[in-house]
C-alpha positions as CSV (number, residue, x, y, z in Angstrom):
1,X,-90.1,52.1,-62.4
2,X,-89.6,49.5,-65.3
3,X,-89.6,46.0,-64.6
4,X,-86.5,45.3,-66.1
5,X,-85.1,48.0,-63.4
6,X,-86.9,46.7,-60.4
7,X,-85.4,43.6,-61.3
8,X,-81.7,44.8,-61.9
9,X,-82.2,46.6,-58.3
10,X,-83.5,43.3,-56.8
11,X,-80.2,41.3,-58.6
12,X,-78.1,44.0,-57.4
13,X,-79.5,43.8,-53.7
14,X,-78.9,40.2,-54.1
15,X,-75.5,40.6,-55.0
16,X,-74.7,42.8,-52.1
17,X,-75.6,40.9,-49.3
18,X,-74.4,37.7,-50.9
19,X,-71.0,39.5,-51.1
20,X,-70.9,40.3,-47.9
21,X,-72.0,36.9,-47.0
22,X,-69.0,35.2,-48.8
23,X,-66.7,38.1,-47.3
24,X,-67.6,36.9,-43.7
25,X,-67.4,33.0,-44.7
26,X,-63.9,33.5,-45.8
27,X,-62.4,36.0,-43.1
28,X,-61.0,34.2,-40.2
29,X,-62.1,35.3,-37.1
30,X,-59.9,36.9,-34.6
31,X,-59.6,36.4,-30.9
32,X,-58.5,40.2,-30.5
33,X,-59.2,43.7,-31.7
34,X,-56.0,46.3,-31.1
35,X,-58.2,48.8,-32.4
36,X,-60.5,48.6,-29.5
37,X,-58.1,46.6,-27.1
38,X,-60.7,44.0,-26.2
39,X,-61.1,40.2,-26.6
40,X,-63.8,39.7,-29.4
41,X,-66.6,37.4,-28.6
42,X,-65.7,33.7,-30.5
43,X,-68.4,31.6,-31.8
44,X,-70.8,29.6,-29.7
45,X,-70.7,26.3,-29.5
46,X,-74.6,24.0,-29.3
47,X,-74.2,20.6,-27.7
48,X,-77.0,18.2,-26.2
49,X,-77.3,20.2,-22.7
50,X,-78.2,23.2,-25.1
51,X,-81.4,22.1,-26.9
52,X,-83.1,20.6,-23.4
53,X,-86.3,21.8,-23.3
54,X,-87.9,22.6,-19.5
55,X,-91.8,21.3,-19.3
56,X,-91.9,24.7,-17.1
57,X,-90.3,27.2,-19.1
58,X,-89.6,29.6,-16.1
59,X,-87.4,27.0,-14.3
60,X,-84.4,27.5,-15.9
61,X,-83.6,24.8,-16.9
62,X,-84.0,24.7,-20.5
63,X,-81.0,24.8,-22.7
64,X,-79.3,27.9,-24.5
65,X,-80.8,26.8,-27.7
66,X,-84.4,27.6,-26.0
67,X,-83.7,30.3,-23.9
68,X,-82.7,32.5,-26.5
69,X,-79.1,33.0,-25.0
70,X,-77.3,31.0,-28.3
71,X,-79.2,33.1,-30.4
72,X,-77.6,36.3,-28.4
73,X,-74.5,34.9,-28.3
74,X,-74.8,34.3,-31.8
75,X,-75.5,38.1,-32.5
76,X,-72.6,39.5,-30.3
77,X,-70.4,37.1,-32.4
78,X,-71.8,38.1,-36.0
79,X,-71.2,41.5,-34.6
80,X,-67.7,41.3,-33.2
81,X,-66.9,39.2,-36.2
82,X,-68.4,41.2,-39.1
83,X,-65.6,42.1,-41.9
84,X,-63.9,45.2,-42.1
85,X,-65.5,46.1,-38.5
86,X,-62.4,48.3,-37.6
87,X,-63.3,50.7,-40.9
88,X,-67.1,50.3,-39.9
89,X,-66.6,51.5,-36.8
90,X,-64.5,54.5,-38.0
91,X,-66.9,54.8,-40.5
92,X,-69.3,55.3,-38.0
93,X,-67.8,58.2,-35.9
94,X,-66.7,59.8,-39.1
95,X,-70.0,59.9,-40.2
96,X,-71.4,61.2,-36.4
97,X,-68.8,64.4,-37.0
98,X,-69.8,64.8,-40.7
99,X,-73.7,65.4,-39.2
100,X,-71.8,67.7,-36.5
101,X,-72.3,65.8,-33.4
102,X,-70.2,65.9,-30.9
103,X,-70.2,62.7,-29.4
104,X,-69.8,58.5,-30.4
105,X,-69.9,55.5,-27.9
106,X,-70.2,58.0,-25.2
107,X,-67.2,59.7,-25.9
108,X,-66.7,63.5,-26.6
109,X,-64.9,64.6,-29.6
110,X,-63.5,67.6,-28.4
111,X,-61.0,70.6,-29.2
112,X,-57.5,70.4,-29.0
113,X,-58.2,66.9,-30.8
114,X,-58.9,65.5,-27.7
115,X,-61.5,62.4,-26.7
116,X,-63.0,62.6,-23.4
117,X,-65.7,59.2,-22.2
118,X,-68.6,60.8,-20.5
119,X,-69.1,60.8,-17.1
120,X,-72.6,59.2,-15.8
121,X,-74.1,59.9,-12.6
122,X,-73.0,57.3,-10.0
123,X,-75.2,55.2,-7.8
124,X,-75.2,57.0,-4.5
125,X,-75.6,53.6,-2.4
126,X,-72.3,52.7,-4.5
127,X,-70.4,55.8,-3.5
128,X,-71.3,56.1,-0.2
129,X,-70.5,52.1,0.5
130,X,-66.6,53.0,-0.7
131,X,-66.8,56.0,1.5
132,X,-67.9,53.7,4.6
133,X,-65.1,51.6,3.0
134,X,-62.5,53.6,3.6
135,X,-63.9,55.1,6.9
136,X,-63.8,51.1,7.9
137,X,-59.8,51.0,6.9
138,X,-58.7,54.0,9.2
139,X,-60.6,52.2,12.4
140,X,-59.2,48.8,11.4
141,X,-55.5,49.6,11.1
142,X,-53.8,52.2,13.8
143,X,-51.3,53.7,11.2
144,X,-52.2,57.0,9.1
145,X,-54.2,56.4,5.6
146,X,-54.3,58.9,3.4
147,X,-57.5,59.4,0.7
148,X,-57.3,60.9,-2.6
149,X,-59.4,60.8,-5.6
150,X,-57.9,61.9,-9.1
151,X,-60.8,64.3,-11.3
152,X,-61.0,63.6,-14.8
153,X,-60.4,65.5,-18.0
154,X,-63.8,65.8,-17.8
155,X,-63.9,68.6,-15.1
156,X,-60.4,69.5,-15.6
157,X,-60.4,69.9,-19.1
158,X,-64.4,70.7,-19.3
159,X,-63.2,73.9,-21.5
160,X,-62.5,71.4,-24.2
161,X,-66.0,69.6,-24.6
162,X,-68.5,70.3,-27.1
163,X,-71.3,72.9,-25.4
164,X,-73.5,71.8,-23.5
165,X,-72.3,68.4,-23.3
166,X,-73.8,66.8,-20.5
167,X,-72.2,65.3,-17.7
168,X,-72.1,64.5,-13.7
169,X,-70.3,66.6,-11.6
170,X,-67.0,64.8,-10.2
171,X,-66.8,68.6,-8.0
172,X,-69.8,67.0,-6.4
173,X,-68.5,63.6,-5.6
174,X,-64.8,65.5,-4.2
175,X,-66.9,67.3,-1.8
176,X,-68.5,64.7,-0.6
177,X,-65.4,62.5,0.1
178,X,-63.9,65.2,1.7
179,X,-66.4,65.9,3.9
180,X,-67.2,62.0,4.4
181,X,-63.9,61.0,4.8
182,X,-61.8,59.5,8.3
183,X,-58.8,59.6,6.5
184,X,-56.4,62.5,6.3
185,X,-58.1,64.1,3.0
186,X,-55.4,65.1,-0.1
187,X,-56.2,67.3,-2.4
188,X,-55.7,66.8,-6.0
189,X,-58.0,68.4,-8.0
190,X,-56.3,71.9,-6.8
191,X,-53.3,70.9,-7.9
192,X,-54.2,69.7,-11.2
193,X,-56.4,72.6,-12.3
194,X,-53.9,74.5,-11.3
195,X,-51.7,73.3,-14.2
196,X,-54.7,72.5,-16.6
197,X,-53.0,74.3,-19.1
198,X,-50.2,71.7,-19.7
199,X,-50.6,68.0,-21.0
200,X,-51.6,66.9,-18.0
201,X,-53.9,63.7,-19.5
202,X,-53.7,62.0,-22.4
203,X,-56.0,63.1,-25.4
204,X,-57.1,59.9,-26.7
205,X,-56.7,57.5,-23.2
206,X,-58.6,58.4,-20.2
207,X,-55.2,58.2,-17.8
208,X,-53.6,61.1,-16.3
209,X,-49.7,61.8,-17.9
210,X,-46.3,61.3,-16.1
211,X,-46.6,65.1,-15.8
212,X,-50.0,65.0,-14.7
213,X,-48.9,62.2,-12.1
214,X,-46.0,64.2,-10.9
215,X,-48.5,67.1,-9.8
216,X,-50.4,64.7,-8.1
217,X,-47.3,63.4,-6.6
218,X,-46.5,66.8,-5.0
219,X,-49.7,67.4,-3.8
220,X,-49.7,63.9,-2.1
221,X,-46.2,64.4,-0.7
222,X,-47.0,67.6,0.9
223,X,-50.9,66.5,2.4
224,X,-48.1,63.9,4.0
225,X,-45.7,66.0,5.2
226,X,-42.7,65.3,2.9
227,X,-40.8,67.6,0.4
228,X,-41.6,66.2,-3.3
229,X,-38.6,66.6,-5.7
230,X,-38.7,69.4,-7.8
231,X,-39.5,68.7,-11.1
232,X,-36.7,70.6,-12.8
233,X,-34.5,68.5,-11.2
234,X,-35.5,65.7,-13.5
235,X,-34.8,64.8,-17.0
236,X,-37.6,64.2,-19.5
237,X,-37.4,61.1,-21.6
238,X,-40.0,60.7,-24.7
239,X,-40.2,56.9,-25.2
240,X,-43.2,56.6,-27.2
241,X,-45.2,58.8,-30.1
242,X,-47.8,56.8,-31.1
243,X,-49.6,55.8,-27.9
244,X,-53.6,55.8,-29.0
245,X,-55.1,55.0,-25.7
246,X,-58.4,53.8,-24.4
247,X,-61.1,56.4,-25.6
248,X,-59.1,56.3,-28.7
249,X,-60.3,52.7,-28.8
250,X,-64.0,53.3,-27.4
251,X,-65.2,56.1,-29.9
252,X,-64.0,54.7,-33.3
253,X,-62.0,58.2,-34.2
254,X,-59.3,57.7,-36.0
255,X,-58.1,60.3,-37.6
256,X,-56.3,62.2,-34.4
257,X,-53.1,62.1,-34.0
258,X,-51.9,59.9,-31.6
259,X,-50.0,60.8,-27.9
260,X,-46.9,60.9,-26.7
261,X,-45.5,58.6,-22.9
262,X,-42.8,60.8,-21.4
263,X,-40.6,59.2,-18.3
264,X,-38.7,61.5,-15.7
265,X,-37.7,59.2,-13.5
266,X,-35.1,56.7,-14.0
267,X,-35.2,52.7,-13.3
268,X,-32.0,52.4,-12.2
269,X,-31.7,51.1,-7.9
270,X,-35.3,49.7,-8.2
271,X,-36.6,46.1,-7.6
272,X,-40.2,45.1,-8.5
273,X,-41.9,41.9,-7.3
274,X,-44.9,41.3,-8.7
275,X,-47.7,39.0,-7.3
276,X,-50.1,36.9,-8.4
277,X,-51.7,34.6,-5.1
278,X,-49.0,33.4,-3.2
279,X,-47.0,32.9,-6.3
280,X,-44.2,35.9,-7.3
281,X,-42.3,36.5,-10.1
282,X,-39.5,39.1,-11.2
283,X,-41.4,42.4,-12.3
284,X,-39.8,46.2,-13.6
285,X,-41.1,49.7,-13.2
286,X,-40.7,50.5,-16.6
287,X,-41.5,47.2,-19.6
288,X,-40.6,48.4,-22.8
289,X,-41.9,45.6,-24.7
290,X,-45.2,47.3,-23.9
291,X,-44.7,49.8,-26.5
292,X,-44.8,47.9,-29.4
293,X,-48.2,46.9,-28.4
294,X,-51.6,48.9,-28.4
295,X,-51.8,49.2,-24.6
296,X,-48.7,51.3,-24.1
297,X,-49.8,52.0,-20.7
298,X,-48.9,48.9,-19.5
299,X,-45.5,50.2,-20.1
300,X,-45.7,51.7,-16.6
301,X,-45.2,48.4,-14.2
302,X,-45.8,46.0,-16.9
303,X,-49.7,46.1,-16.7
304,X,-52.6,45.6,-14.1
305,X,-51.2,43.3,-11.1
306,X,-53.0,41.9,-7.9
307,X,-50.1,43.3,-6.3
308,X,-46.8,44.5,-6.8
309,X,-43.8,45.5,-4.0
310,X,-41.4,48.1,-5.6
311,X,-38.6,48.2,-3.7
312,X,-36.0,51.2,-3.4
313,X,-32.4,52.2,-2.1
314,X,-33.4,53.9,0.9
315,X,-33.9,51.3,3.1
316,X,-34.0,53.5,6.1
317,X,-37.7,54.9,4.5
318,X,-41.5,54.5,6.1
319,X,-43.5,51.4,3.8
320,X,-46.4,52.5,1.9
321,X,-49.6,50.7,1.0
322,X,-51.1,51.9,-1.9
323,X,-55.0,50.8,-2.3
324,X,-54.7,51.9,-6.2
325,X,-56.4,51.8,-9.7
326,X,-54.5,52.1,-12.7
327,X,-53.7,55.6,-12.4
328,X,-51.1,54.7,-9.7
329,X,-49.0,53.1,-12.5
330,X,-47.5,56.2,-13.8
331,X,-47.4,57.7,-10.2
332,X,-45.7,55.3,-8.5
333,X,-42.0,56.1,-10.5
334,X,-41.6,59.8,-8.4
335,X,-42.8,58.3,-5.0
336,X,-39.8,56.2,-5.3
337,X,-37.6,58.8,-3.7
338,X,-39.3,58.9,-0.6
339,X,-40.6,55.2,0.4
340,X,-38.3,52.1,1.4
341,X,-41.0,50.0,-0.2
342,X,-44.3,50.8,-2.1
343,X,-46.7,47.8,-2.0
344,X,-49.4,48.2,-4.8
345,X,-52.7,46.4,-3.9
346,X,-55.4,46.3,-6.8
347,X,-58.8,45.4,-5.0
348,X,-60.2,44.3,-8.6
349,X,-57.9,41.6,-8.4
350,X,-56.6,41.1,-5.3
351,X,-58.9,40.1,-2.2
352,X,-57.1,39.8,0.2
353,X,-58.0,41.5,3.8
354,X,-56.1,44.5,3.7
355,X,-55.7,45.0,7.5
356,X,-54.1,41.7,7.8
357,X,-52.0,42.5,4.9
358,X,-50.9,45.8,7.2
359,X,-50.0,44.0,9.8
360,X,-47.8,40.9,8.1
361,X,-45.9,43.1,5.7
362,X,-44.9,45.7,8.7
363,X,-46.3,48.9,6.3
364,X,-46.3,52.7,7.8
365,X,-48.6,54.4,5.9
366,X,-51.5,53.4,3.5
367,X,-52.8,55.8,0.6
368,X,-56.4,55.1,-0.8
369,X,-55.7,56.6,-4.6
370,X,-58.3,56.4,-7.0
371,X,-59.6,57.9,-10.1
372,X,-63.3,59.3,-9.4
373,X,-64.6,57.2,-12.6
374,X,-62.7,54.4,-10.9
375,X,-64.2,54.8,-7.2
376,X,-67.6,55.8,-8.0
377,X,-68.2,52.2,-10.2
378,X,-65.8,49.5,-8.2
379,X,-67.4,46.9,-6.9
380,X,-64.2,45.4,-4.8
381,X,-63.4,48.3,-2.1
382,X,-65.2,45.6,0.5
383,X,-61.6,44.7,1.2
384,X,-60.5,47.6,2.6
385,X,-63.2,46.6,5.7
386,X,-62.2,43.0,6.5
């Protein structure tokens, strides 16, 4: 190599990362990323407390500055902040399918252009402490509880993944709620295999569709004893085609084309009260400003809520208490028809002592409903013992 060329490589180096350099100097950083629906990490801020320096470095008390957590911060924020991250990242996953693999950020790419987040195995204190949870629930409160989990598109739609992709079983943890459980047991992962042919889940967000929920509906109804409404008696209403939803966001594809939100039941005869605390506020089963955002989910109740009471014409109906994850959002529309009022209690938020809540809010029947991904991980079912 000639001199001359080593140096006109070394320039040309030079010039590159000083580019780049400028490039982030002049982009403004952002607070959020609609591509990845997250808040992006801002820039960390040094002041006096921060460059303390402890004469016993493993008290703790030496400042950030010292400690090494600035300099981390620092990185996350270089990171969340680095121009043109959103074509970086689909760079990224473009590139992963270009060398043939099959998976980015632990999500599948799979057929059918569908993305599907991999499933881990759980901690088996974890799962067996909701378990006890639960069991803890049907001796507290002397009214029937119901306990379902919702299976994945990960065992559901497992036909779909690359082969040999590897994953926990979610079969494995069903069977052992159902055998661990004091509740009276619902089975929904019949009920949704049986129909795994349909668009039951989203492709690109990890939640179950309104068709999906009205399966699981029916199977709920009928583990309860009540006649679900048949679903040719409703009318189908498409109110979004370009929902890209949470895995979507997670494994940097972008190049599939994005799902569609159907609605069969109407909002028509329904009052929602959401809660936050002690403080309420008017809330709607359906918020169509939702959908010209990137989490068109949240178009089902208006988002995550400590707690929500949907309230419905037939006064004369039993109360549910539903101890839910998100997946309740789109399911809670059909069980309309059967309930006077549906109270919607999110542990993650919500801490309240849920036999007390039972007894103040005169409720008839409470439904554990949880995704498996959803049970198996949170840390807040504690409630459901106090």
């Amino acid at each position: 190599m000639s001199k001359k060329y080593a140096i006109f490589l070394t320039a040309l180096f030079c010039a590159y990362l000083g580019g780049f350099l400028l490039l982030n100097l002049v982009t403004p950083d952002r607070e959020f990323s609609p591509l990845e629906n997250r808040y992006l990490a801002q820039k960390p801020e040094l002041d006096a407390d921060d460059f303390k320096l402890s004469l016993a470095p493993f008290s703790g008390e030496s400042g950030d500055f010292f400690t090494g957590k600035f300099m981390s911060d620092f990185e996350t924020y270089l990171t969340d902040q680095f121009a043109g991250r959103d074509l970086w990242i689909a760079a990224k996953a473009l590139s992963e399918r270009t060398l043939g693999k099959g998976e980015n950020n632990g999500v599948y790419l799979c057929k059918e252009d569908t993305l599907i987040a991999r499933f881990d195995r759980p901690d088996p204190d974890r799962v067996a402490d909701n378990l006890n949870y639960v069991n803890n629930l049907v001796e507290n409160v002397d009214i029937p509880v119901y306990f379902s989990l919702i299976p994945g598109k990960v065992s559901v739609w497992a036909d779909r993944l690359p082969e040999g992709a590897p994953n926990a079983s979610e079969e494995a943890i069903l069977s052992q709620a159902q055998a661990a459980t004091a509740a009276h047991w619902a089975d929904l992962n019949a009920a949704l295999r049986a129909h795994a042919g349909e668009e039951i889940y989203y492709r690109l967000d990890h939640h179950w569709t309104s068709l999906g929920a009205y399966y699981g509906y029916a199977a709920l109804m009928e583990a309860m004893g009540l006649e679900p409404v048949p679903l040719e008696s409703y009318t189908k209403t498409t109110v979004s085609e370009n929902f890209n939803g949470t895995t979507f966001s997670t494994s940097g594809v972008r190049w599939m084309p994005p799902d569609r939100i159907d609605i069969y039941v109407p909002e028509e005869g329904v009052t929602v009260t959401a809660w936050n605390g002690t403080q309420s506020q008017p809330g709607v089963l359906y918020d169509w400003s939702r959908l010209e955002e990137k989490d068109q989910y949240s178009f089902f109740l208006g988002g995550n809520k400590p707690l929500a009471v949907v309230e419905t014409p037939h006064t004369d109906a039993p109360k549910l208490l539903v101890i839910r994850d998100s997946y309740a959002d789109s399911l809670t529309p059909f069980l309309t028809a059967h309930f006077s009022e549906i109270h919607l209690f999110d542990p993650r938020y919500n801490k309240t002592s849920v036999e007390q809540y039972v007894r103040d809010n005169d409720i008839d029947q409470v439904l554990v409903l949880y995704s498996v991904a959803n049970f198996v991980t949170d840390s807040n079912l504690f409630v459901l013992a106090r």
